[in-house]
KEKE-3310 file (N, C-alpha, C; in steps of 0.2 Angstrom, whole numbers, plus 5000, padded with zeros to 4 digits):
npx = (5249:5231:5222:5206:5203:5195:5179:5169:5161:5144:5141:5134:5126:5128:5113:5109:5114:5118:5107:5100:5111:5124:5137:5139:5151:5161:5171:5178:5181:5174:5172:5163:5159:5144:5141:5142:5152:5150:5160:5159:5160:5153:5152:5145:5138:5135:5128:5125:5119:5124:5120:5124:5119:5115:5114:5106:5114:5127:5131:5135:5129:5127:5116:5114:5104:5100:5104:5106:5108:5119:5121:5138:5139:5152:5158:5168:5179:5175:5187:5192:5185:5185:5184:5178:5174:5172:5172:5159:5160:5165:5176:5181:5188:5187:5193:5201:5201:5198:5183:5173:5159:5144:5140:5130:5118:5124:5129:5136:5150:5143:5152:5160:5172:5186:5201:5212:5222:5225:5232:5230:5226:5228:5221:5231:5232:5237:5238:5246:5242:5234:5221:5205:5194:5200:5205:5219:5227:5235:5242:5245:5254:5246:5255:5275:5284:5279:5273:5259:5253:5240:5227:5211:5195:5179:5174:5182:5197:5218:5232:5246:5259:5271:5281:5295:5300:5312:5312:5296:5282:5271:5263:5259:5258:5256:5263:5259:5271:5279:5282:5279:5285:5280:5291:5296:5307:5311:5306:5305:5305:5300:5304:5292:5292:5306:5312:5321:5327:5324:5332:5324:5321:5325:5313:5303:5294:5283:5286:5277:5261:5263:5262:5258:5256:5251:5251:5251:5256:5270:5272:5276:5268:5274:5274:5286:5302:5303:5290:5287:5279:5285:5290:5292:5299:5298:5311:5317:5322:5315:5304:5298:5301:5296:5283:5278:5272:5260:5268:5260:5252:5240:5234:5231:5230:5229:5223:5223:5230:5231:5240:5231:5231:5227:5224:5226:5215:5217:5212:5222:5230:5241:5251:5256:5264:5269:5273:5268:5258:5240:5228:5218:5209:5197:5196:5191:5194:5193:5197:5199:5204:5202:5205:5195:5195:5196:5189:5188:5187:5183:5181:5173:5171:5160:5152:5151:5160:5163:5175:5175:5182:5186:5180:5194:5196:5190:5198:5209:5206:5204:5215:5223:5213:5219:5230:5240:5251:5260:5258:5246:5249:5256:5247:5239:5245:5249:5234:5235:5235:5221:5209:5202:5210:5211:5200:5210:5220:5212:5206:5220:5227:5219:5221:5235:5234:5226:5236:5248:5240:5239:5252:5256:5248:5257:5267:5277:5284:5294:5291:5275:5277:5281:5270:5261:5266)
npy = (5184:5180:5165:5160:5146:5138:5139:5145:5137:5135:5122:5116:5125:5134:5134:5123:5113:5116:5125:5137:5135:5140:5137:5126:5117:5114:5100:5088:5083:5073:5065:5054:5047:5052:5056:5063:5068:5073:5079:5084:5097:5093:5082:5073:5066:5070:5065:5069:5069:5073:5084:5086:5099:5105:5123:5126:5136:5133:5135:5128:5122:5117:5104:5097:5084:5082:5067:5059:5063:5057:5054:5052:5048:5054:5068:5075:5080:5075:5071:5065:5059:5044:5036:5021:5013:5000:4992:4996:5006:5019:5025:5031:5044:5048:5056:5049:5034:5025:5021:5010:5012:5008:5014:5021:5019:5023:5017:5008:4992:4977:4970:4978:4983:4990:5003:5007:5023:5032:5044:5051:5044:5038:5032:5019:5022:5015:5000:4985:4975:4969:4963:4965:4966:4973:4986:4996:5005:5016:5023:5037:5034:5034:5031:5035:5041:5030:5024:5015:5000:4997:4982:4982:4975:4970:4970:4968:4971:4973:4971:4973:4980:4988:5003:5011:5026:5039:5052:5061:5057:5070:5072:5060:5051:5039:5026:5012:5002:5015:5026:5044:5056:5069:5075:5078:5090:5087:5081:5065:5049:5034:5015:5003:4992:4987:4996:5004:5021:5037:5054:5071:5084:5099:5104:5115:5109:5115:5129:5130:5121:5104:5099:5084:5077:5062:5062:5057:5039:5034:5046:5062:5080:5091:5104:5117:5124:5143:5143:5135:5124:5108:5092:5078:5061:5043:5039:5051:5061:5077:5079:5089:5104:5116:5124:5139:5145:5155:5157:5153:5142:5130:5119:5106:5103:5091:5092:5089:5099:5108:5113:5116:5128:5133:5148:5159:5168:5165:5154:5150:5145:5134:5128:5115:5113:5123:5131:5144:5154:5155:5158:5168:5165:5175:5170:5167:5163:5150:5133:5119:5110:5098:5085:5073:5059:5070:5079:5093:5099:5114:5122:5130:5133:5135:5134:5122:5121:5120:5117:5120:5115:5126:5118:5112:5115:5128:5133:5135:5139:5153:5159:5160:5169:5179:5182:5173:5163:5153:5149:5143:5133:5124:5122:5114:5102:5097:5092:5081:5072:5069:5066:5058:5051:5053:5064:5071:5075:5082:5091:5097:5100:5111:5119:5123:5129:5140:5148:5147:5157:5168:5172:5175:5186:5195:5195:5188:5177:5165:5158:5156:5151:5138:5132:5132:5120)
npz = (4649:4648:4649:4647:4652:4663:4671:4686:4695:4705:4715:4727:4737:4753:4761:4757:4763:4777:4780:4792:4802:4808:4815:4808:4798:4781:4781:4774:4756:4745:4729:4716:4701:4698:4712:4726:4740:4758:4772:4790:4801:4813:4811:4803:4786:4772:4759:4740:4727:4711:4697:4679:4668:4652:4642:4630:4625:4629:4641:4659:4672:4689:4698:4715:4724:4737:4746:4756:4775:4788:4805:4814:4827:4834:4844:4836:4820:4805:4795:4783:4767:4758:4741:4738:4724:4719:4728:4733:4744:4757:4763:4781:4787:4806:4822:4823:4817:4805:4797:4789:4778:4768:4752:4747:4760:4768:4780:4792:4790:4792:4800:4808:4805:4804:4803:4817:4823:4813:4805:4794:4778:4763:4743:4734:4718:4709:4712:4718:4723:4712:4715:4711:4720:4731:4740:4741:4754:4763:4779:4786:4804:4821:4829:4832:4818:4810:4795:4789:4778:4773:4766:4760:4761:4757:4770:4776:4786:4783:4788:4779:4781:4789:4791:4793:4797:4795:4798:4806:4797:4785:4777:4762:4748:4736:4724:4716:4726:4728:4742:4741:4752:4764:4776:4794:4786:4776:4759:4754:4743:4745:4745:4748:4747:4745:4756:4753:4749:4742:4743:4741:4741:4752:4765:4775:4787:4798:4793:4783:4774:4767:4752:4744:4729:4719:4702:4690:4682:4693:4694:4705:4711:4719:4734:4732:4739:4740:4734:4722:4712:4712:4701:4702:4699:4703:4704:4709:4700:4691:4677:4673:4669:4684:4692:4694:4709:4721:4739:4749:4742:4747:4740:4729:4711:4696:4682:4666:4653:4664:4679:4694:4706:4723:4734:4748:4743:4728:4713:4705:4687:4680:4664:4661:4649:4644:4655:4661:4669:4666:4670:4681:4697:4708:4722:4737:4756:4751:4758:4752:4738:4723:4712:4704:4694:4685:4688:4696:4709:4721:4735:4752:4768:4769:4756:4741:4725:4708:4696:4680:4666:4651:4632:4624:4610:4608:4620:4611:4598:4604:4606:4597:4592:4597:4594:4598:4594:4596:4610:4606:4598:4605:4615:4608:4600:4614:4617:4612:4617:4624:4615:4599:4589:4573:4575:4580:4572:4560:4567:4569:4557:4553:4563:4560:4548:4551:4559:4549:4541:4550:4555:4542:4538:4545:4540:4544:4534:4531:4542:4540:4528:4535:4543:4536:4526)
capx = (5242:5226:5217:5199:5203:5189:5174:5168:5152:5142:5135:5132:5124:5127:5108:5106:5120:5117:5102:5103:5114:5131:5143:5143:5159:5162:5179:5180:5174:5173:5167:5163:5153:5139:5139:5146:5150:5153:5159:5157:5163:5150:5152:5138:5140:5129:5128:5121:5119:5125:5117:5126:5116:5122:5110:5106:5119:5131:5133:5136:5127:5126:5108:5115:5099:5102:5100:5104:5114:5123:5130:5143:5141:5156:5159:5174:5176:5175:5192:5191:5181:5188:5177:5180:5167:5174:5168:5154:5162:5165:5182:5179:5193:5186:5195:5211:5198:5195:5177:5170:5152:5140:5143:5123:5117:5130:5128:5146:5148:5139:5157:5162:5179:5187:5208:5213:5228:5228:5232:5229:5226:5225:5223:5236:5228:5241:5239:5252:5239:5230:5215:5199:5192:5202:5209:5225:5226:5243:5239:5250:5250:5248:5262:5278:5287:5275:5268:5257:5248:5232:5221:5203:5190:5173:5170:5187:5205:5220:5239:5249:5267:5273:5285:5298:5302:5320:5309:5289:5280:5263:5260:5260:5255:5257:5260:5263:5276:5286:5278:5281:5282:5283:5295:5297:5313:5312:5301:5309:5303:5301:5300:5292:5294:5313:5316:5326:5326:5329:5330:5319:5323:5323:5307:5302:5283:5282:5281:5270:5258:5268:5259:5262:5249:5251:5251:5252:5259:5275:5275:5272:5268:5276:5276:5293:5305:5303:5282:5288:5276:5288:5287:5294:5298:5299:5317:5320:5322:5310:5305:5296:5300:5293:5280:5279:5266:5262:5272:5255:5248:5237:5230:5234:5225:5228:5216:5227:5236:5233:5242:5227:5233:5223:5228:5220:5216:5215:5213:5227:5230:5248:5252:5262:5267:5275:5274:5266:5252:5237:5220:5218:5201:5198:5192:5192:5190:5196:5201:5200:5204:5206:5201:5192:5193:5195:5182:5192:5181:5187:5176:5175:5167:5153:5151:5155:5162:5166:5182:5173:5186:5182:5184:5203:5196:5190:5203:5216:5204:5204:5223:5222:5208:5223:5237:5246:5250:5264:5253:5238:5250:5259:5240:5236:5249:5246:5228:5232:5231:5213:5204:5202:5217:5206:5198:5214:5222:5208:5206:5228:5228:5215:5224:5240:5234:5224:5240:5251:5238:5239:5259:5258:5247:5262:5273:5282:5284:5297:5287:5271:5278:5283:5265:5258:5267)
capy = (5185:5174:5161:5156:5137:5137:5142:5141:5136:5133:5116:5114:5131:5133:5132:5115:5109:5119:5128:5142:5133:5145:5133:5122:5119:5108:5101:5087:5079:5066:5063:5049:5049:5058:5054:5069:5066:5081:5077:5091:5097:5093:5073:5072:5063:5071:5063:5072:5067:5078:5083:5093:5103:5109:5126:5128:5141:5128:5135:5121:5122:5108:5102:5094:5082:5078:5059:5057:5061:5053:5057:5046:5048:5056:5075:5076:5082:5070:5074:5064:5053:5042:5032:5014:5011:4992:4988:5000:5007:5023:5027:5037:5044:5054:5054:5043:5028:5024:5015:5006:5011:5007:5021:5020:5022:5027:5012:5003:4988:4975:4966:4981:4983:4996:5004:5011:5025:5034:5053:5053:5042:5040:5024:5018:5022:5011:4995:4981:4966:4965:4960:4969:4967:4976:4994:4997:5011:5018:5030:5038:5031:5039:5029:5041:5038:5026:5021:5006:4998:4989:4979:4984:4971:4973:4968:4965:4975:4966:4975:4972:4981:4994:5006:5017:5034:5044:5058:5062:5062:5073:5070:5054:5049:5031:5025:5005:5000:5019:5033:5050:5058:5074:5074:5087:5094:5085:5078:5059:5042:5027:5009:4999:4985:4985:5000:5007:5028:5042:5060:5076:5092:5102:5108:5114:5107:5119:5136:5130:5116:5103:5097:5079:5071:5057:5065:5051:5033:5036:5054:5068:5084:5094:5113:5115:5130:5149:5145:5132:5118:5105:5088:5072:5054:5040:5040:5056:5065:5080:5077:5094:5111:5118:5129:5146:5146:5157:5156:5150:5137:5125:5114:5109:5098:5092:5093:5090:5100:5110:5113:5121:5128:5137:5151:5162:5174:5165:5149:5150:5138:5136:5124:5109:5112:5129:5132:5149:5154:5153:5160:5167:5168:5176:5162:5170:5158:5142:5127:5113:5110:5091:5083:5068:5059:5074:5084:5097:5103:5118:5121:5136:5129:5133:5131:5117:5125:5115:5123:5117:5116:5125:5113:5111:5118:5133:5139:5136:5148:5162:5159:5159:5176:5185:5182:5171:5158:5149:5147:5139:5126:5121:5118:5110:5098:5095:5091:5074:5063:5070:5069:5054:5050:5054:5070:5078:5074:5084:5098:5102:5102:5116:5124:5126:5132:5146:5150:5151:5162:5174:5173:5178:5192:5197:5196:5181:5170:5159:5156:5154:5143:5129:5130:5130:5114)
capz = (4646:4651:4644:4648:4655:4667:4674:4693:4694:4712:4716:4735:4740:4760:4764:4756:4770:4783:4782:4798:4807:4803:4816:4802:4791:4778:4782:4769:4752:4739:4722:4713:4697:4700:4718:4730:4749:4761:4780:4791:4809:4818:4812:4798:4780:4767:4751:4736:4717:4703:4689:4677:4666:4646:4642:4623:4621:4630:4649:4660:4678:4695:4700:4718:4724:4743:4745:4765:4777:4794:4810:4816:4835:4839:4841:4832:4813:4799:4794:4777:4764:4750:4739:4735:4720:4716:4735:4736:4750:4759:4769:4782:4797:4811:4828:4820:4815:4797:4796:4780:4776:4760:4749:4745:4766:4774:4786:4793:4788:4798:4806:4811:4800:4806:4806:4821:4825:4809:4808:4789:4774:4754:4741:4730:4713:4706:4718:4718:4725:4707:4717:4709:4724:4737:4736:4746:4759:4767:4783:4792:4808:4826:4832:4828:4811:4805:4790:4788:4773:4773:4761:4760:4758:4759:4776:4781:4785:4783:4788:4774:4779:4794:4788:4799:4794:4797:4803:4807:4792:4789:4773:4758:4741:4734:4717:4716:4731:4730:4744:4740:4759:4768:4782:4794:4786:4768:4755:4751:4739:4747:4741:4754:4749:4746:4760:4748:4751:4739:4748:4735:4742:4760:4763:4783:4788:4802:4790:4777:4773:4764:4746:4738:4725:4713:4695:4686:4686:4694:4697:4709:4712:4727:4735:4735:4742:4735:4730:4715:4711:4710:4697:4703:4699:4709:4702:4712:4695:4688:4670:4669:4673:4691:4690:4700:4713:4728:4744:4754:4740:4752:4738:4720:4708:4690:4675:4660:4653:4667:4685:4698:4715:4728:4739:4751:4737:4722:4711:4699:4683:4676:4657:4661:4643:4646:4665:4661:4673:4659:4672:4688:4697:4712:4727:4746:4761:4751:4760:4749:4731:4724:4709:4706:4691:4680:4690:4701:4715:4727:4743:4756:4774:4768:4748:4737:4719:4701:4691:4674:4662:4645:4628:4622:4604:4610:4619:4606:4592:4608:4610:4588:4589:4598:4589:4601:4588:4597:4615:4603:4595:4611:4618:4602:4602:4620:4618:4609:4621:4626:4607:4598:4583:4569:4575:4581:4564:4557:4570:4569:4551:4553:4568:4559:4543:4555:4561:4544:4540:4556:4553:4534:4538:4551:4536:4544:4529:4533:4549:4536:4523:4538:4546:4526:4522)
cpx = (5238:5222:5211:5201:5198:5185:5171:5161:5150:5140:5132:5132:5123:5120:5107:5110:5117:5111:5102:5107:5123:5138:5144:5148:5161:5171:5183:5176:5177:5168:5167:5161:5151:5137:5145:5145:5154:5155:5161:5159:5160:5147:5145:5143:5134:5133:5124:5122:5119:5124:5120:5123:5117:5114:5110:5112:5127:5134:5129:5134:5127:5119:5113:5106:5103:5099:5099:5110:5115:5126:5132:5143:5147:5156:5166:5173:5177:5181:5195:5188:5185:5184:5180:5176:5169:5169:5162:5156:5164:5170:5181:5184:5189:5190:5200:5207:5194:5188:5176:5162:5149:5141:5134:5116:5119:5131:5135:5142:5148:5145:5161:5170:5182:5197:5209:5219:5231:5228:5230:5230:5224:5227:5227:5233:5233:5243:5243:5248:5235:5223:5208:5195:5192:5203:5214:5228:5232:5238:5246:5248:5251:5254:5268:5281:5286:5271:5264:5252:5243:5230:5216:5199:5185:5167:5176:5194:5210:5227:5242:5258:5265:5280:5289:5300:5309:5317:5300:5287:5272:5260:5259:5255:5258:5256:5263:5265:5281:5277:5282:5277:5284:5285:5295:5303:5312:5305:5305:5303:5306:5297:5300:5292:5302:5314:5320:5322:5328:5327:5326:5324:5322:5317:5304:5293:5280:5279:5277:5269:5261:5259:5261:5255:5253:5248:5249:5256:5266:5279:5272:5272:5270:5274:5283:5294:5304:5297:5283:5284:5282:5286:5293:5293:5299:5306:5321:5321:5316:5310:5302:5300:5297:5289:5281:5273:5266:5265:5267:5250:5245:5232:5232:5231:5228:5224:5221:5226:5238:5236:5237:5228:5227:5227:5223:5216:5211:5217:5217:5228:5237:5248:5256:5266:5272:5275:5271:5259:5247:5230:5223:5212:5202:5193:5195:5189:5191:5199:5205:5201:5207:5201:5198:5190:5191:5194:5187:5186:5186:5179:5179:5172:5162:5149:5154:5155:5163:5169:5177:5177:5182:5182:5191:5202:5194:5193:5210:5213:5204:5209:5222:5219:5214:5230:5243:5248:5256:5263:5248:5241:5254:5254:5240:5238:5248:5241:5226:5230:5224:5209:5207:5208:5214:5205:5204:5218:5219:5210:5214:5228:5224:5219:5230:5241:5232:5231:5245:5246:5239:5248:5262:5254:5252:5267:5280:5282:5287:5291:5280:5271:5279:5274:5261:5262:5267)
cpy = (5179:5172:5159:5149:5133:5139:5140:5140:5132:5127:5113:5123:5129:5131:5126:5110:5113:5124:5136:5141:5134:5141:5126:5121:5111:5106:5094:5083:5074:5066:5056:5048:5054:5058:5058:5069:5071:5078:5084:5090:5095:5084:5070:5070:5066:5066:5065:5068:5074:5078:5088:5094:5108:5112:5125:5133:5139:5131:5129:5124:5116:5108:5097:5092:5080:5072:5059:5060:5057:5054:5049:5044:5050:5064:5078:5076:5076:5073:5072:5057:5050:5036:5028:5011:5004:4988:4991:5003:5015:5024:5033:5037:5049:5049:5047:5035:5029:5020:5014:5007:5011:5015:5023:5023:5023:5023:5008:4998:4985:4971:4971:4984:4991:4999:5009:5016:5029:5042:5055:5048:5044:5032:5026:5017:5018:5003:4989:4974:4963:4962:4965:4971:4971:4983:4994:5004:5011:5023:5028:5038:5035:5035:5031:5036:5033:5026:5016:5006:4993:4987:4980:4980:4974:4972:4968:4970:4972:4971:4971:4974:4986:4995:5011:5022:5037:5050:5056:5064:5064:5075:5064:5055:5044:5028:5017:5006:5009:5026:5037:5055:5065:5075:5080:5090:5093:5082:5071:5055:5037:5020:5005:4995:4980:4990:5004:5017:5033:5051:5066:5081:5096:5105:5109:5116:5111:5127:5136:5122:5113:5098:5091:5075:5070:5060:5060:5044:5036:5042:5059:5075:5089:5100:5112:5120:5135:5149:5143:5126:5113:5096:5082:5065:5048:5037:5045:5062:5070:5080:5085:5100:5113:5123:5136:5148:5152:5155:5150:5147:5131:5119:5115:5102:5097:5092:5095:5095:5105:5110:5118:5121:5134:5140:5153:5165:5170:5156:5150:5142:5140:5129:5120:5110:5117:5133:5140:5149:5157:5161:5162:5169:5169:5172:5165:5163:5153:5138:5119:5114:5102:5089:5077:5064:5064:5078:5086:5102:5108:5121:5127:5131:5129:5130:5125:5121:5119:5120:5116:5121:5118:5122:5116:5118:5125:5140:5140:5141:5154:5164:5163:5167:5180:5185:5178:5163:5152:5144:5142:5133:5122:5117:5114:5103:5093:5090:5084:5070:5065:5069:5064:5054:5053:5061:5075:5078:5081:5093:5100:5104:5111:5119:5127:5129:5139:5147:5151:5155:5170:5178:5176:5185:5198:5196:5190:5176:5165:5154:5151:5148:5137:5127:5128:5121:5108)
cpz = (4648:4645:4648:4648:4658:4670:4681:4694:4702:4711:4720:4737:4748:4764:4762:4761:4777:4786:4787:4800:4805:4807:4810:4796:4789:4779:4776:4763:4747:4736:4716:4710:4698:4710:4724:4738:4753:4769:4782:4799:4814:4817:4809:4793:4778:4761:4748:4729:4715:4699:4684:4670:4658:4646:4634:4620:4626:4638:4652:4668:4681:4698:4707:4722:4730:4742:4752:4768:4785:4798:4810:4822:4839:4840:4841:4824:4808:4795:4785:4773:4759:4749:4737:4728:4719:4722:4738:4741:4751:4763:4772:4788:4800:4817:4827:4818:4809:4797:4789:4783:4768:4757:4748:4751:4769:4782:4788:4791:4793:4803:4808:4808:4799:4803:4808:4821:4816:4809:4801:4785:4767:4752:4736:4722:4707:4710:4714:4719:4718:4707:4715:4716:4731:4735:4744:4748:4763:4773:4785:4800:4814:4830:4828:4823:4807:4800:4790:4780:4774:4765:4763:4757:4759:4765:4781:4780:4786:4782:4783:4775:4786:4791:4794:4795:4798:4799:4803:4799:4794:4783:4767:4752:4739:4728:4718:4725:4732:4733:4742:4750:4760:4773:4785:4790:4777:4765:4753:4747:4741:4745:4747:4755:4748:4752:4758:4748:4745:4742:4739:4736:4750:4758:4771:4782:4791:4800:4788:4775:4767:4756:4743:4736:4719:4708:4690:4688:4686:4696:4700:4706:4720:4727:4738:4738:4738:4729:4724:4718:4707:4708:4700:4702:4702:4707:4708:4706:4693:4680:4665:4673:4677:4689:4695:4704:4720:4732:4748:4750:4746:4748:4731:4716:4699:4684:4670:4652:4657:4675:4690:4704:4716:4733:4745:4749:4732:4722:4705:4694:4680:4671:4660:4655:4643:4652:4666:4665:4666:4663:4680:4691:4705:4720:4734:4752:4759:4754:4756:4741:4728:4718:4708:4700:4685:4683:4696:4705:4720:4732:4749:4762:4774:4760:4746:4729:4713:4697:4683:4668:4656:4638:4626:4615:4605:4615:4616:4602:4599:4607:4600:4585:4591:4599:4593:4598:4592:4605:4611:4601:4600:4614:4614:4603:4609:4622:4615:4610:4625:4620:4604:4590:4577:4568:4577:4575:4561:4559:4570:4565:4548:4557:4564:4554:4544:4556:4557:4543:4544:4554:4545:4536:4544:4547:4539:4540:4528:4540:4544:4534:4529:4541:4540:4526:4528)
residu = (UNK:UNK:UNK:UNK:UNK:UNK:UNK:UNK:UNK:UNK:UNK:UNK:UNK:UNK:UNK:UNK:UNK:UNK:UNK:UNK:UNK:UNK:UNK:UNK:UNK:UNK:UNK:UNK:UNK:UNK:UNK:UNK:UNK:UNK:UNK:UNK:UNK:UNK:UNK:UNK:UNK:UNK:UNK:UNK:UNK:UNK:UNK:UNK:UNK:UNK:UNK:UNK:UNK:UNK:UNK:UNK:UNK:UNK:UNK:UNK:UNK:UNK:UNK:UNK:UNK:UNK:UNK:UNK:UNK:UNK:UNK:UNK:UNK:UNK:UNK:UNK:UNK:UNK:UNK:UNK:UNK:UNK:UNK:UNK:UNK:UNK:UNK:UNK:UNK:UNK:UNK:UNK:UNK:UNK:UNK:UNK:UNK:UNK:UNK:UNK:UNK:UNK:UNK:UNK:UNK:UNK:UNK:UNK:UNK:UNK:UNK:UNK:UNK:UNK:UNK:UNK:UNK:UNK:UNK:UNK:UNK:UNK:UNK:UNK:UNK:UNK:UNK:UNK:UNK:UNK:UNK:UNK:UNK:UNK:UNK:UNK:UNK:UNK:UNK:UNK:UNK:UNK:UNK:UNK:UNK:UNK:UNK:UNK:UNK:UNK:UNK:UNK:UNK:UNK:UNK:UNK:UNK:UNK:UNK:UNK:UNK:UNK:UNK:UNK:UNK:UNK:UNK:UNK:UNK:UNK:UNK:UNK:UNK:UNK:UNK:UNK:UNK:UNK:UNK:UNK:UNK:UNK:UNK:UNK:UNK:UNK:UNK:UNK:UNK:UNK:UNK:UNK:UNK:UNK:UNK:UNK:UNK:UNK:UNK:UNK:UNK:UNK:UNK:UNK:UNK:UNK:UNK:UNK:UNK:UNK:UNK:UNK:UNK:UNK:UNK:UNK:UNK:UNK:UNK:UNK:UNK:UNK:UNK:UNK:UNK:UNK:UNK:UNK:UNK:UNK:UNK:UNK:UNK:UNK:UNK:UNK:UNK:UNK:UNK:UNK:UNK:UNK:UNK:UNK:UNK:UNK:UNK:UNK:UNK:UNK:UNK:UNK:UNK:UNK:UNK:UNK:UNK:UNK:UNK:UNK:UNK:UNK:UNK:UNK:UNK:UNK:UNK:UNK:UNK:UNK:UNK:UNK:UNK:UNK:UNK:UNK:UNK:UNK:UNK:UNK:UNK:UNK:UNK:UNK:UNK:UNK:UNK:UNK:UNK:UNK:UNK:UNK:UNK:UNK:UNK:UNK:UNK:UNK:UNK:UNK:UNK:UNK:UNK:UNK:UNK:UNK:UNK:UNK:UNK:UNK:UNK:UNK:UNK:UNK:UNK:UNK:UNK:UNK:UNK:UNK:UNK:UNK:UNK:UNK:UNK:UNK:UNK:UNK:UNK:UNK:UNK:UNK:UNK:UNK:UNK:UNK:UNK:UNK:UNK:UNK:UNK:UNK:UNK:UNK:UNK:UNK:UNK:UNK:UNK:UNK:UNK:UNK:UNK:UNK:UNK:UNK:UNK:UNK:UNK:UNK:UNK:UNK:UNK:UNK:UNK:UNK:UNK:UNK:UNK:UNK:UNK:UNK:UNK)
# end
C-alpha cells in the first residue's frame, strides 16, 4: 500500500537551457544551497538560483533565475560537477581533467590548478586532514587499477596517496580513510591508509551499472545481485535489511527515512525502517537522481525535476486516516531524529493516543490499553 512521501515538482524547464536547440542534453548537475549547476554535452556550465516558493494552501513550486553560463572550449561532455562551498569553488571533469573554477563566474582559477587522468571523481564528506580549508577528492584514475587522493586548496592541488586495486574499479565512495569500491566482479572496503581490504559481495559491472553512495558516517549503500539495495559498513557487515529494487536501478538517493531509486520507468521510495516500498511515481527518460544536502533532484537530458518530500506529520495522520496504525508509529518513531526533542514528545503522545483510538474501535483492547498507557 502507498504513502504520499513526495511530490515531483519541475524546476529547470528544457527551454530555459536550451531553448531550440534539441542536441542538447544535460549530462550532469549539482546543488548547493540555493545555487544549481547543470553541465551539458555540448561543454557549457549553466548556473541558476533557486527559489522555492510555499503557495497559501501550502504547494511548494521552483522559480530557477539563470545567472550565467560557460563553455569550456573543448567539445567533450561536462561529465560532472561537485560544489566546494568552503573554498568557493567548482569541481569540474571534462575530458579526464578536473578544473577548479569560482563557483560565483565560472572563471578557473588564475594558477591554473588543475588534476589530470581522472575517469571519475567524488569528495570525502567525512575528510581525514581536518583542514577547513581544503576538501579531499579521491578520482579514479585513467591509469589501470588506480585510485588517487588529492587535497584541494583554493588554488592549489596536492596528491595525498595512490592506491592499487586487485581488479579495475569503475565506481567509489569515501567515508574518512575507508573506500567503498566497485570492481569489475565485486564490491570491496578499502582502508587506504592501512591497505587493509575487506571483500562485500560478487557483483559483474559489465551487465549492470554498479551503485555505491556514502549513506552516512561509515556506511553505504550498494545495488547488489537479484535488484536488492544493499546496506553496508565499513566493517563489511549490514546493520539494515536490503531493500528490493528493480533489476535496472541506475541511481539511488537517500532522504531520511527514505531509500529513492530510479529506473527507466519509475522513481520508487522504500522505508529504511521497514524496507517496504512506501511510493512509486512514474519518471520516463531519467538519467540522473542524487541528492544534495537533503534536496533530491532527478533529471531527464532535457529537464531538471525536485522530489519534494512531504512533512513527516502529515504522512503519519494519512498512514493514521487509513487505519494503518503499525506503518504510522514505525514512521513516527523514526521521525525523531528530524523534529526537535520537545515537539516530537508532544507530536507521539498525540500520534499514539490516535492510534489506541483506531485500535479500540477495531476492538483490539489489549493492543488499545498498551498505546493508552
Amino acid at each position: 500500500m502507498s504513502v504520499k512521501a513526495f511530490k515531483l515538482v519541475s524546476a529547470v524547464e528544457r527551454e530555459m537551457l536550451m531553448g531550440d536547440k534539441n542536441y542538447i542534453n544535460i549530462e550532469c548537475i549539482e546543488c548547493c544551497g540555493k545555487n544549481l549547476y547543470i553541465g551539458t554535452n555540448d561543454c557549457f556550465i549553466y548556473h541558476f538560483l533557486l527559489d522555492e516558493k510555499v503557495s497559501t494552501a501550502g504547494k511548494i513550486t521552483f522559480a530557477a533565475t539563470k545567472q550565467l553560463h560557460k563553455y569550456l572550449g573543448l567539445k567533450k561532455p561536462v561529465s560532472e560537477l561537485k560544489a566546494a562551498s568552503a573554498l568557493t569553488r567548482l569541481l569540474v571533469l571534462c575530458d579526464n581533467t578536473i578544473t577548479l573554477v569560482n563557483m560565483m563566474n565560472l572563471e578557473p582559477v588564475p594558477t591554473g590548478a588543475r588534476i589530470k587522468g581522472a575517469v571519475t571523481f567524488t569528495l570525502n564528506e567525512n575528510p581525514v586532514s581536518g583542514d577547513p580549508f581544503c576538501v579531499e577528492v579521491c578520482i579514479i584514475s585513467v591509469k589501470r587499477r588506480t585510485i588517487q587522493m588529492f587535497m584541494v586548496f583554493e588554488d592549489r592541488v596536492q596528491i595525498v596517496k595512490e592506491v592499487f586495486t586487485p581488479e579495475q574499479p569503475c565506481a567509489v565512495a569515501v567515508d574518512g580513510y575507508y573506500l567503498c569500491l566497485a570492481l569489475t566482479t565485486q564490491y570491496i572496503i578499502l582502508n587506504y591508509n592501512t591497505g587493509v581490504s575487506q571483500d562485500l559481495f560478487p557483483y559483474c559491472s559489465d551487465e549492470k551499472r554498479p551503485i555505491v553512495k556514502r549513506i552516512g558516517r561509515q556506511e553505504f549503500l550498494l545495488a547488489g545481485p537479484g535488484g536488492l539495495g544493499m546496506f553496508a559498513t565499513v566493517d563489511g557487515i549490514s546493520q539494515r535489511a536490503p531493500v528490493h529494487w528493480s533489476e535496472n536501478v541506475i541511481g539511488a538517493a537517500l532522504c531520511f527515512p527514505y531509500v529513492v531509486a530510479l529506473d527507466d520507468e519509475f522513481i520508487t521510495v522504500h522505508s529504511m525502517l521497514d524496507q517496504q516500498q512506501k511510493q512509486t511515481l512514474p519518471f520516463k527518460e531519467g538519467h540522473i537522481l542524487q541528492d544534495f544536502e537533503g534536496k533530491v533532484i532527478v533529471a531527464t537530458n532535457k529537464g531538471v525535476y525536485i522530489l519534494v518530500p512531504l512533512p513527516l506529520e502529515k504522512q503519519i495522520q494519512d498512514l493514521l486516516a487509513s487505519h494503518r496504525v503499525e506503518e504510522a508509529l514505525v514512521l513516527a518513531k523514526g521521525a525523531r531524529r528530524n523534529i526537535p526533542k520537545e515537539k516530537f514528545q508532544v507530536m507521539y503522545k498525540r500520534i499514539l493516543q490516535q492510534a489506541g483510538f483506531i485500535q479500540f474501535a477495531q476492538l483490539q483492547f489489549l493492543e488499545a490499553k498498551e498505546l493508552f498507557r
